[in-house]
FIVEX-542722 format. One record per atom (N, C-alpha, C): x, z, y; residue in one letter. Coordinates in steps of 0.2 Angstrom, whole numbers, padded with zeros to 4 digits, always signed. Each point is the difference from the previous one (the first is absolute). Layout:
! residues N
XZYA
...
END
This chain:
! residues 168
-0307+0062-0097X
-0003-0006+0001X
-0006-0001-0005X
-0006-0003+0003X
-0005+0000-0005X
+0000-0007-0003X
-0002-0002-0004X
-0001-0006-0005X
-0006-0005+0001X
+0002-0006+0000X
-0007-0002+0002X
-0007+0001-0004X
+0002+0001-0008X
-0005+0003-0001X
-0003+0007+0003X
+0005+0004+0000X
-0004+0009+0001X
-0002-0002+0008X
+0004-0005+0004X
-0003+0001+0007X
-0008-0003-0003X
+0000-0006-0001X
-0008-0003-0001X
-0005+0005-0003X
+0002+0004-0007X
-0003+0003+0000X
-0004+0007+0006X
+0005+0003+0004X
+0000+0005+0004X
-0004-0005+0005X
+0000-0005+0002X
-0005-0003+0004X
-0007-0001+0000X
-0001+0000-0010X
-0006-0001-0001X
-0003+0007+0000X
+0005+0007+0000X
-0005+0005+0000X
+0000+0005+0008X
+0002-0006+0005X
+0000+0000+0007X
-0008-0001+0000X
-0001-0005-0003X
-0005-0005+0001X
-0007+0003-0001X
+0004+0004-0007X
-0006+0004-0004X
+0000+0006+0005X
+0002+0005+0003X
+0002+0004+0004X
-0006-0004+0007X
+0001-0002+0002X
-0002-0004+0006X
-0008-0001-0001X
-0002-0004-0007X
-0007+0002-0003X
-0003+0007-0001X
+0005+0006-0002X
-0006+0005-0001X
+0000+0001+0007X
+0002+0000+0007X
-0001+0006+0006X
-0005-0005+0001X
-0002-0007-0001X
-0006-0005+0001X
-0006+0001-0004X
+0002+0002-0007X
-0005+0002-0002X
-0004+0008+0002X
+0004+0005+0000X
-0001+0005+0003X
-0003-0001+0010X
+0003-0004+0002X
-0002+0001+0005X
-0010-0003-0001X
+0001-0006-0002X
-0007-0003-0004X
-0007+0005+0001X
+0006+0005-0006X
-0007+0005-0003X
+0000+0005+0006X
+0004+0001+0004X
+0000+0006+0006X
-0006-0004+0006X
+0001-0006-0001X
-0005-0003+0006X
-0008+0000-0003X
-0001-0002-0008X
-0007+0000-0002X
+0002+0008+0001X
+0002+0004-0005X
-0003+0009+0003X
-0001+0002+0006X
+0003-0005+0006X
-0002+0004+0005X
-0009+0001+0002X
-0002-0009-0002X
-0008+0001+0003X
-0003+0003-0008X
+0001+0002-0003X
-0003+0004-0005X
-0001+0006+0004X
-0008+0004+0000X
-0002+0005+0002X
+0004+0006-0003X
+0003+0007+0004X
+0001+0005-0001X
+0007+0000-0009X
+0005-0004+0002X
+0005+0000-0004X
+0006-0002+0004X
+0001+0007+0005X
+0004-0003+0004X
+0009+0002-0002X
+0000+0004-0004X
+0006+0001-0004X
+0001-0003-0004X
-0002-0003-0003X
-0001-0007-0004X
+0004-0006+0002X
-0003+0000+0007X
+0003-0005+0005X
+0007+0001+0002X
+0001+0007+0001X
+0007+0003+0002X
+0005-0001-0004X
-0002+0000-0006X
+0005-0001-0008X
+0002-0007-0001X
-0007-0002+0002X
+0002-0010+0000X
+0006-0001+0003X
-0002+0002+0009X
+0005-0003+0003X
+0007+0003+0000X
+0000+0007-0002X
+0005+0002-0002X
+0005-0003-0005X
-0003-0002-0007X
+0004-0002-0003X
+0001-0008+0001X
-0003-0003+0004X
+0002-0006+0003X
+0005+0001+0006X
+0002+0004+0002X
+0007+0001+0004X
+0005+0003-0003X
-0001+0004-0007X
+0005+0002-0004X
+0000-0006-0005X
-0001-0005-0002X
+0001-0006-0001X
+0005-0004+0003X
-0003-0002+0006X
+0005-0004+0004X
+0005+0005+0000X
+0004+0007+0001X
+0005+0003+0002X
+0004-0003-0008X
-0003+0000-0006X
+0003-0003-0005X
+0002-0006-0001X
-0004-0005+0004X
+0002-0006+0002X
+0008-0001+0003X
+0000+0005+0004X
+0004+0000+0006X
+0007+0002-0004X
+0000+0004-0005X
+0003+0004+0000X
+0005-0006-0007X
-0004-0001-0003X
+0002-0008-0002X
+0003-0005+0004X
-0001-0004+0004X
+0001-0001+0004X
+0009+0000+0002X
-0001+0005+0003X
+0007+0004+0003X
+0006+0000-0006X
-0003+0003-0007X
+0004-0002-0003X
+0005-0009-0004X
-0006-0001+0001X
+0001-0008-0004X
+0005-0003+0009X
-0001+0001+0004X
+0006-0003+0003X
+0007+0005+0002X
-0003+0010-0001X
+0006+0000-0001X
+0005-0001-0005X
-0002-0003-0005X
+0005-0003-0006X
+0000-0005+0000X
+0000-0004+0005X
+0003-0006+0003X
-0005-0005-0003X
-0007+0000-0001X
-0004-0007-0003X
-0004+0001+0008X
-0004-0002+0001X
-0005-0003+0005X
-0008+0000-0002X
-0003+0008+0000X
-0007-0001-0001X
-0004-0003+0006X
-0004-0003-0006X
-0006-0005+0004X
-0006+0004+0001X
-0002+0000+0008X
-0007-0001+0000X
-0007-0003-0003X
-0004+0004-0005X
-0005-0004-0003X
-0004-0003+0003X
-0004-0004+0000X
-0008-0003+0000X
-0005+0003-0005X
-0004+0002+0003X
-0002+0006-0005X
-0008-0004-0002X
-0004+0002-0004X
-0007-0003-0003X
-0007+0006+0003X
-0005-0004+0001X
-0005+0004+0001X
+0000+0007-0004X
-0001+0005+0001X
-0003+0007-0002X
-0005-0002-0002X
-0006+0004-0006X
-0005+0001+0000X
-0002+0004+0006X
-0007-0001+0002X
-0002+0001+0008X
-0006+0005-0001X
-0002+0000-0006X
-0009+0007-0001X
+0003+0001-0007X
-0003+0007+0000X
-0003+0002-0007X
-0007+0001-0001X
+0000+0000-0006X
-0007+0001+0000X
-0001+0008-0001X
+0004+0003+0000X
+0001+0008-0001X
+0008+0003+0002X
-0002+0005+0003X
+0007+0004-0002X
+0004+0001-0008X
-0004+0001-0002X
+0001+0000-0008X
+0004-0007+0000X
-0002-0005+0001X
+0003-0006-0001X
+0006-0002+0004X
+0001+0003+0005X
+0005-0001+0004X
+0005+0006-0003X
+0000+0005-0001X
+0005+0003-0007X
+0001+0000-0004X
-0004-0006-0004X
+0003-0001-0006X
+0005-0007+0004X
-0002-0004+0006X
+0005-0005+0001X
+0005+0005+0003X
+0000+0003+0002X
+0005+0003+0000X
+0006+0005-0005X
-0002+0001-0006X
+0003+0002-0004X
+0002-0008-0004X
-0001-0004-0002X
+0000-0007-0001X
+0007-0004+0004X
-0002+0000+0006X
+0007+0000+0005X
+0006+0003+0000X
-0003+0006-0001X
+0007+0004-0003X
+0003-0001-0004X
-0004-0001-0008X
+0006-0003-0007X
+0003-0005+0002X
-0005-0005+0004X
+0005-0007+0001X
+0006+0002+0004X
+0001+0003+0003X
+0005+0002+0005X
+0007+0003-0006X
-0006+0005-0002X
+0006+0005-0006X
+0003-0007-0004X
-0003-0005-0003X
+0004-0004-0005X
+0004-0004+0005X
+0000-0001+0004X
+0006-0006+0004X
+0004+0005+0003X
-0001+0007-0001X
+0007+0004+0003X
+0004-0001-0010X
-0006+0001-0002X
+0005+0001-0006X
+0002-0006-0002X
-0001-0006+0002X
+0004-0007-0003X
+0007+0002+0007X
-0002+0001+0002X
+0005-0001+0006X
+0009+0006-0003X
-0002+0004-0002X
+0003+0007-0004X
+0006-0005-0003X
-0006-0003-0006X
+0002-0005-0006X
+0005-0006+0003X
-0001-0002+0005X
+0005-0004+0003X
+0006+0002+0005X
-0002+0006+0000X
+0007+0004+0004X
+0005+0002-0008X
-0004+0004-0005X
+0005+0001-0007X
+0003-0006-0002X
-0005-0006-0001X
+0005-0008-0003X
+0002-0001+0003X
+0003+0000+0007X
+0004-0005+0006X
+0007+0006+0001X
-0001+0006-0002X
+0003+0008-0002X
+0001+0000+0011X
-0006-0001+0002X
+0001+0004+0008X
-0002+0005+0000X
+0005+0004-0001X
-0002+0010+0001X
-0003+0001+0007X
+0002-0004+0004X
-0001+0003+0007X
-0008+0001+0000X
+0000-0008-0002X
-0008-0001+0001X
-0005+0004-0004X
+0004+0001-0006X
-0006+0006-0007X
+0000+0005+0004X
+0006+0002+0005X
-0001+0009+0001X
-0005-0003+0007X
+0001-0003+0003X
-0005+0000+0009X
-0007-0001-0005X
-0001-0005-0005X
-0009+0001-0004X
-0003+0005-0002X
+0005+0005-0002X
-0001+0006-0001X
-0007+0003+0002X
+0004+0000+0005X
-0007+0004+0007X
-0006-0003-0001X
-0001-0007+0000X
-0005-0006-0004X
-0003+0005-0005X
+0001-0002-0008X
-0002+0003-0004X
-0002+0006+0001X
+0003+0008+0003X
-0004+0004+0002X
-0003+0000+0004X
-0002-0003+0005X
-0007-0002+0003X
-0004-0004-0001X
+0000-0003-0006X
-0005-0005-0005X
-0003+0005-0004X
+0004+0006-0003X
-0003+0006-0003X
-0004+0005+0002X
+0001+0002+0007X
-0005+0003+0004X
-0007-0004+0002X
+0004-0006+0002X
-0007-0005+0003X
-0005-0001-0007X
+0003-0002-0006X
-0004-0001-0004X
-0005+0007-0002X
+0004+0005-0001X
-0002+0008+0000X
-0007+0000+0004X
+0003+0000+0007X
-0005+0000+0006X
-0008-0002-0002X
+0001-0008-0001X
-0005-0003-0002X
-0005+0003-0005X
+0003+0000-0003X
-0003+0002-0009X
-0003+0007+0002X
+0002+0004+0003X
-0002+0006+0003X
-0006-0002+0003X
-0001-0002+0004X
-0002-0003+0005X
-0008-0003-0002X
+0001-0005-0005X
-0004-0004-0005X
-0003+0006-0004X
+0000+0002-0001X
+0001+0008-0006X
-0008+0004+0005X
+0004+0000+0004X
-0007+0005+0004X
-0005-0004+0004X
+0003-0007+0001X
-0009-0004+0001X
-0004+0002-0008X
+0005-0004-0005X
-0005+0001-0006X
-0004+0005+0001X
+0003+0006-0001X
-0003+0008+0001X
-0008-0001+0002X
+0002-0004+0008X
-0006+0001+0007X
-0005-0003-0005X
+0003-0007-0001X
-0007-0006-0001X
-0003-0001+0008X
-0008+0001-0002X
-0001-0002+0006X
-0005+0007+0006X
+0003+0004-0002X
+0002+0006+0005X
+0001+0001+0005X
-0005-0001+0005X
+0002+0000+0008X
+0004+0007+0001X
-0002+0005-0003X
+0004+0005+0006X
+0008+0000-0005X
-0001-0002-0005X
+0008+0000-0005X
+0004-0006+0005X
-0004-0004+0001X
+0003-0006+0004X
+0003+0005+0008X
-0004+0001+0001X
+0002+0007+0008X
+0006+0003-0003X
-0001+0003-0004X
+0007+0005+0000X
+0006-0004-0002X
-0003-0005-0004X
+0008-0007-0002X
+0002+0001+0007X
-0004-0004+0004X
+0002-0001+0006X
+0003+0005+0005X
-0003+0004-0003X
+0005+0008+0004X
+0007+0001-0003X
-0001-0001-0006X
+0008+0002-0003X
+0004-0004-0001X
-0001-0007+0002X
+0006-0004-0001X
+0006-0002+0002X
+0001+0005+0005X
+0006-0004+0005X
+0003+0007-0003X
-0001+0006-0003X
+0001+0006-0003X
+0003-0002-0007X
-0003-0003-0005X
+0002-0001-0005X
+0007-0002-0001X
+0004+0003-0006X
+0005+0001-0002X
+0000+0001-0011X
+0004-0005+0000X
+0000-0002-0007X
+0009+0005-0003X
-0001+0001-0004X
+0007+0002-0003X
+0006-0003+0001X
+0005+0001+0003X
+0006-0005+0001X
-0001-0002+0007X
-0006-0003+0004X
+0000-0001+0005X
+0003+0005+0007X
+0003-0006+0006X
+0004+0005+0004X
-0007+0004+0004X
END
């Protein structure tokens, strides 16, 4: 049985979960009408449905341990970049925040001593490590480009390719 804390908590990072597949989904709908960045696009929308399956998967948990997660009401996304560059770095920005509220969530599973719930986080925290990975990777080779149309083409070609250390 979960605690009313660990459940509230686990609700807020329902919440937060529910935010990045809207944030992502956000940034997939501006990249769509961006000229000639169509894997760009595909990665948006991609990790906005690998998002929500995090969501979900929360979810599932928090009531099969007998508490009741809630459905969020989620906040405007930002809706344009003024660059791809700047959409990856909000994108790597999103992701620490995500990393710190899996890791307060850890810290609330150790002081309340719910193993169950430190071992189901688990999975959390290595995919906060790849997702951050990813990013920074990612971020890493816009810098490279700059403002490089053909370097921006080949981004674009190797993205959905792209594989970081650790990564599945």
């Amino acid at each position: 049985m979960l605690s009313k804390k660990m459940q509230a908590a686990l609700n807020e990072q329902i919440k937060i979960e529910a935010q990045s597949s809207q944030v992502y989904l956000a940034m997939a709908s501006w990249a769509e009408i961006q000229p000639g960045i169509d894997n760009v696009t595909a990665f948006f929308y991609l990790h906005s449905d690998e998002e929500r399956m995090h969501m979900l998967k929360l979810i599932h948990f928090v009531n099969d341990r007998g508490g009741f997660a809630t459905v969020p009401a989620l906040e405007q996304p930002a809706l344009t970049y003024p660059s791809i560059s700047h959409a990856f770095k909000a994108l790597l920005e999103h992701e620490l925040h995500v990393s710190a509220s899996i890791n307060n969530l850890v810290d609330i599973a150790l002081q309340e001593k719910d193993y169950a719930t430190h071992n189901f986080l688990q999975w959390y925290v290595a995919e906060q490590v790849e997702e951050e990975a990813l990013a920074r990777t990612l971020n890493d080779k816009l810098e490279l480009i700059g403002d490089d149309k053909s370097g921006l083409y080949l981004f674009d070609k190797d993205i959905l390719t792209v594989n970081v250390e650790g990564a599945e």
